[in-house]
C-alpha positions as YAML, in Angstrom:
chain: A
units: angstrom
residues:
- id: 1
  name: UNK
  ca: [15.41, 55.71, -22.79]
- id: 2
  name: UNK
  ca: [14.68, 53.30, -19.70]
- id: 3
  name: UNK
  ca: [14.47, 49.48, -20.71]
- id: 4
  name: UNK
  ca: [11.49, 48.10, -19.65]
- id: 5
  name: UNK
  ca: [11.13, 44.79, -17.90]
- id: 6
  name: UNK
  ca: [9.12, 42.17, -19.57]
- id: 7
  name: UNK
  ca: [8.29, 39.46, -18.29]
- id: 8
  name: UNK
  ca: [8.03, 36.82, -21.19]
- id: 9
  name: UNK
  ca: [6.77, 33.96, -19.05]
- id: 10
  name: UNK
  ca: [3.19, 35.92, -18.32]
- id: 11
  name: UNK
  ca: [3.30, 37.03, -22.06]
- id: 12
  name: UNK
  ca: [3.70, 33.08, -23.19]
- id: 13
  name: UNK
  ca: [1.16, 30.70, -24.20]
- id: 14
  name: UNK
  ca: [2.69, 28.19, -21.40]
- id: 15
  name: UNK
  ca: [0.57, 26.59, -19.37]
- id: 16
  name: UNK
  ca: [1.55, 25.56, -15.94]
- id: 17
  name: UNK
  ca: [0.13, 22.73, -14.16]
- id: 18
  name: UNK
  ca: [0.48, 22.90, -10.53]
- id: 19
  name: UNK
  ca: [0.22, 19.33, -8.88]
- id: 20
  name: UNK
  ca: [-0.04, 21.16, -5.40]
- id: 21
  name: UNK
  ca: [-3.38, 22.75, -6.58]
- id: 22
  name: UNK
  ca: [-4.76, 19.17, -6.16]
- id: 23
  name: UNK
  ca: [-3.09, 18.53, -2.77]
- id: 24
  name: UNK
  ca: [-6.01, 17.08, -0.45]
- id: 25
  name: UNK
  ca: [-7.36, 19.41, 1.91]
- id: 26
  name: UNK
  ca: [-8.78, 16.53, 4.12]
- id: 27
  name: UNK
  ca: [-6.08, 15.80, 6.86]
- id: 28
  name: UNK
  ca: [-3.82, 12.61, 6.23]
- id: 29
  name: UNK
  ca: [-3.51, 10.13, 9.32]
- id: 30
  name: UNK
  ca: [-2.18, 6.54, 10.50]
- id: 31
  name: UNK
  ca: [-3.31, 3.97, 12.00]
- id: 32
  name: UNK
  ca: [-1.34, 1.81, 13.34]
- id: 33
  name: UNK
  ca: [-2.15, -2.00, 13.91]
- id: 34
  name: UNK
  ca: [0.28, -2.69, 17.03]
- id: 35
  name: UNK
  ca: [-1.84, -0.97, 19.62]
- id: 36
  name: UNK
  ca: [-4.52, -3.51, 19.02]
- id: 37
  name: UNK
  ca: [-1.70, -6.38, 19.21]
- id: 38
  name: UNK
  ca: [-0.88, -7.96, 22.42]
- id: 39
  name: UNK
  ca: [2.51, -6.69, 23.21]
- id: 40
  name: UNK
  ca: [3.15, -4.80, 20.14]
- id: 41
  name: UNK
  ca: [3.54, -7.94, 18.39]
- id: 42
  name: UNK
  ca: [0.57, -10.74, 18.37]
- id: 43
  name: UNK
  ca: [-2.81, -10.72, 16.76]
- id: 44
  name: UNK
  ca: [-5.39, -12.86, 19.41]
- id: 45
  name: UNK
  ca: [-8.14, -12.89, 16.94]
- id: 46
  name: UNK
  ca: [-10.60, -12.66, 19.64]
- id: 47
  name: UNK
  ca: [-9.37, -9.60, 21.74]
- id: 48
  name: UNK
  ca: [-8.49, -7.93, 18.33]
- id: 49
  name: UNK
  ca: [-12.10, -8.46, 17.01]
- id: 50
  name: UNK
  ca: [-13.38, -6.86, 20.49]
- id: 51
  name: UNK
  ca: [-10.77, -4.20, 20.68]
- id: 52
  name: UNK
  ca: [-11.61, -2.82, 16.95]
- id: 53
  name: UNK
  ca: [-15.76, -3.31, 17.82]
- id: 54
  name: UNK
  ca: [-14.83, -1.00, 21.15]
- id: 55
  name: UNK
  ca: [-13.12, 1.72, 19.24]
- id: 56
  name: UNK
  ca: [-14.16, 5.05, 18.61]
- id: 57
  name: UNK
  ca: [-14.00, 5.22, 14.54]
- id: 58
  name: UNK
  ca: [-15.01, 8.25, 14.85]
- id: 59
  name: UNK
  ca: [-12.31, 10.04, 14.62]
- id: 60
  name: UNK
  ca: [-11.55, 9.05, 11.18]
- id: 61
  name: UNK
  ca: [-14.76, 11.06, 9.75]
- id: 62
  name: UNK
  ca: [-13.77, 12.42, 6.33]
- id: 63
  name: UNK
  ca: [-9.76, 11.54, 6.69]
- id: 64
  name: UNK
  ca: [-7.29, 9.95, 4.64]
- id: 65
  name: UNK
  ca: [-5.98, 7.06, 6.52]
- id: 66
  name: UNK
  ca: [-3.02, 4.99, 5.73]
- id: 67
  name: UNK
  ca: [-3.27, 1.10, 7.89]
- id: 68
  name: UNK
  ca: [0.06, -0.09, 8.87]
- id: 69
  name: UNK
  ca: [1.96, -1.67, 11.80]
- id: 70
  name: UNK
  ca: [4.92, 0.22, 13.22]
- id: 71
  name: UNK
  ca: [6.25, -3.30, 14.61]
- id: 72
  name: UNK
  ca: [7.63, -6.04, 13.24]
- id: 73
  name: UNK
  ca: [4.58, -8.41, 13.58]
- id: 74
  name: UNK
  ca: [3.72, -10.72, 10.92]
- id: 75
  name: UNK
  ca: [-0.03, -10.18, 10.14]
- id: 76
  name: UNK
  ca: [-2.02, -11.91, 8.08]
- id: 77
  name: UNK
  ca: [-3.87, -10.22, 5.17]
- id: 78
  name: UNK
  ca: [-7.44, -9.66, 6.84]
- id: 79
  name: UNK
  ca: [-5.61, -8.40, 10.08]
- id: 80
  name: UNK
  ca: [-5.69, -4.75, 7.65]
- id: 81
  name: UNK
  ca: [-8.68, -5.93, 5.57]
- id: 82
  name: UNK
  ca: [-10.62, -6.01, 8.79]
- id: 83
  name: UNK
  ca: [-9.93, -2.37, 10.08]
- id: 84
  name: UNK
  ca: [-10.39, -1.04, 6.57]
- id: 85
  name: UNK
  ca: [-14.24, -2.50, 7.14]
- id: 86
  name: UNK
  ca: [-14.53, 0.40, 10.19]
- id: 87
  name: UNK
  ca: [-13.09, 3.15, 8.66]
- id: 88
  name: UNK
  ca: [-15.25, 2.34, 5.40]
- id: 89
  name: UNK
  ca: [-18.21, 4.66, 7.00]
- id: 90
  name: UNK
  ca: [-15.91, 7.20, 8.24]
- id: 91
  name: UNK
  ca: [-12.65, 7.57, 6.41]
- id: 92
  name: UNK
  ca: [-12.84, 9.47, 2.71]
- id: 93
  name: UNK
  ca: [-10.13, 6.45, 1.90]
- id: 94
  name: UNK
  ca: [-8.18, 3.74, 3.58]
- id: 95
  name: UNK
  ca: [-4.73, 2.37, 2.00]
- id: 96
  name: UNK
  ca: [-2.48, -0.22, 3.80]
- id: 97
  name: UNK
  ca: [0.83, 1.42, 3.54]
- id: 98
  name: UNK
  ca: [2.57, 4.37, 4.77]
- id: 99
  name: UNK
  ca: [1.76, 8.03, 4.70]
- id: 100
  name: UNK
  ca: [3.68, 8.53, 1.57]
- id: 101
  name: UNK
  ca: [1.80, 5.59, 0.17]
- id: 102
  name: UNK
  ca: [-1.42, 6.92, 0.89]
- id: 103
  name: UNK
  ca: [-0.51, 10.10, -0.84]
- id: 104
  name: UNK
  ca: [0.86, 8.20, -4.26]
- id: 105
  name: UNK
  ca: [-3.33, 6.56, -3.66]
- id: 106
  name: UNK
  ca: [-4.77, 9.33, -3.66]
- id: 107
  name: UNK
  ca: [-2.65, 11.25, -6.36]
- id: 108
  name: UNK
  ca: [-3.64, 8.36, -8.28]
- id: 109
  name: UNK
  ca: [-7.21, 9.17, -8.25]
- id: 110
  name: UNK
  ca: [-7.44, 12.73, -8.51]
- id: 111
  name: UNK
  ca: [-4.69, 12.66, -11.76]
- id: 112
  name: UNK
  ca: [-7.28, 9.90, -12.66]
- id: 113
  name: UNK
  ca: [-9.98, 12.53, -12.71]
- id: 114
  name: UNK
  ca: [-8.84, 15.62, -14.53]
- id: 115
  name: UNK
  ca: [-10.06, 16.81, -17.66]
- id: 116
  name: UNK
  ca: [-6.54, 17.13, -19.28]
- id: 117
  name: UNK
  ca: [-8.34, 18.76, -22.63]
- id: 118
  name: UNK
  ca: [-7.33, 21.90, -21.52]
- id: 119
  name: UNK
  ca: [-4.27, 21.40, -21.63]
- id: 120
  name: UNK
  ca: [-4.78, 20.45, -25.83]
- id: 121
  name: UNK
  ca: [-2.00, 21.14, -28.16]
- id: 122
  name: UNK
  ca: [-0.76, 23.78, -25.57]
- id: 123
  name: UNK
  ca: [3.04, 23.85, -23.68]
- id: 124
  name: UNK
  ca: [2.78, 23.00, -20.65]
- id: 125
  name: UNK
  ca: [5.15, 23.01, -17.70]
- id: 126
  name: UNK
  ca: [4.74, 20.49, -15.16]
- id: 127
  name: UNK
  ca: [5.68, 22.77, -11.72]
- id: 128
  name: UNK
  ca: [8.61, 21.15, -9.79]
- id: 129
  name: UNK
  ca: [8.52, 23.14, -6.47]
- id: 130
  name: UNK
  ca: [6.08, 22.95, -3.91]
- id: 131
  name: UNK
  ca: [5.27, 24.05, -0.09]
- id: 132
  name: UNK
  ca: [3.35, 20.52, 0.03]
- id: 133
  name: UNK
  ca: [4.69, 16.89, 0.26]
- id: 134
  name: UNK
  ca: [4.04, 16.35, -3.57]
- id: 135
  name: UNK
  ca: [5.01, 12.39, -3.68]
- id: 136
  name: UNK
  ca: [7.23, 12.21, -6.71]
- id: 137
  name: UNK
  ca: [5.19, 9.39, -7.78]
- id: 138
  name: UNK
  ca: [2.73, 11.71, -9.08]
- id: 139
  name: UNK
  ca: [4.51, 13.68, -11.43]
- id: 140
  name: UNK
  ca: [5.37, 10.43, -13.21]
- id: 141
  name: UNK
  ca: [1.38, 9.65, -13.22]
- id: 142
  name: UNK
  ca: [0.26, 13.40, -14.13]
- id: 143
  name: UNK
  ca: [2.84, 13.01, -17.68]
- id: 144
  name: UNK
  ca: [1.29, 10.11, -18.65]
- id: 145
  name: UNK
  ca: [-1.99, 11.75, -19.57]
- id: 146
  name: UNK
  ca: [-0.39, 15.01, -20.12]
- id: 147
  name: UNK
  ca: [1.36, 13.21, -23.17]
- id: 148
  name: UNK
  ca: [-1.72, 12.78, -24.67]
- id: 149
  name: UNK
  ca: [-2.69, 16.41, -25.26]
- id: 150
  name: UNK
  ca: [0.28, 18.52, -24.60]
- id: 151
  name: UNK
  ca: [2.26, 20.33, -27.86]
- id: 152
  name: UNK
  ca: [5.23, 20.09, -25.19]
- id: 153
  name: UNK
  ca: [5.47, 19.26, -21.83]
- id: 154
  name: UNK
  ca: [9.02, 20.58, -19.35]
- id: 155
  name: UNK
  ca: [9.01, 20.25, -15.85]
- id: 156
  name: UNK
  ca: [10.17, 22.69, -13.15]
- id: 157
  name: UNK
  ca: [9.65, 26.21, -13.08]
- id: 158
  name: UNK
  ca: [9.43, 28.89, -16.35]
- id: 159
  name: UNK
  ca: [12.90, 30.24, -15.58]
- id: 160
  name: UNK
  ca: [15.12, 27.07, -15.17]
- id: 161
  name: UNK
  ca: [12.61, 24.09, -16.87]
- id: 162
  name: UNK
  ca: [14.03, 20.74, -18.31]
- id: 163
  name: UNK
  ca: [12.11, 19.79, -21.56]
- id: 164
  name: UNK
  ca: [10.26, 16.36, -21.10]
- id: 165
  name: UNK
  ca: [8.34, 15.66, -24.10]
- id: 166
  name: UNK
  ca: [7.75, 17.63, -27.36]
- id: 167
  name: UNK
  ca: [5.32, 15.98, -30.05]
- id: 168
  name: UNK
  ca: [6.49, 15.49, -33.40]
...
């Protein structure tokens, strides 16, 4: 008599929830501040005005865009207000921040937008491992409403998972 493998995980009511199904498809970009400065490092309000009105925003059609300054120049706040107002016709969204920052932004709306009923009264398994830059940031946000649904929640993958949350 052979033993037969089965495998228990496809067999379960689990439910996985991927975070990397969500990952934007839209390319992620920078923009950095200090090519517009004079020397890397100071904002002349008129050049900078003139230099932004020159540029070609184009580029920056239906991108995620993260606004930051790779030099050490203190800016003031509307330095990065100001660019958002170009990329505001052409970029899906602008953050000031890095490009892991920008990610955690726009994790925070899409986890803002799922229907998590679904996932009622079911176990679920938050996956751990990804081929995308998941920002761990959004695991922490994605549990939060998973809470409010989920008969138990672990985190990883079926064979090695770490129990988070169980209702009582």
């Amino acid at each position: 008599m052979e033993n037969e493998i089965v495998n228990k995980v496809a067999n379960s009511s689990l439910e996985v929830f991927d975070l990397e199904d969500f990952y934007p498809t839209e390319e992620l970009v920078v923009f950095d501040i200090s090519q517009f400065l004079f020397e890397g490092f100071l904002l002349k309000e008129k050049e900078f005005r003139a230099d932004l009105k020159a540029y070609n925003w184009e580029q920056f059609n239906n991108k995620y865009v993260a606004i930051f300054c790779s030099t050490d120049a203190i800016l003031p706040a509307w330095a990065f207000m100001l660019v958002s107002t170009y990329l505001q016709n052409h970029a899906k969204k602008a953050v000031q921040g890095t490009l892991n920052q920008l990610k955690i932004a726009i994790y925070q709306d899409i986890i803002d937008q799922i229907d998590f009923s679904f996932y009622q009264d079911k176990p679920v398994i938050i996956k751990g491992c990804s081929k995308k830059p998941i920002p761990e940031e959004a695991y922490v946000m994605a549990i939060q409403p998973m809470m409010q649904v989920a008969r138990s929640i672990m985190f990883g993958e079926a064979c090695s998972a770490v129990p988070m949350y169980k209702r009582k």
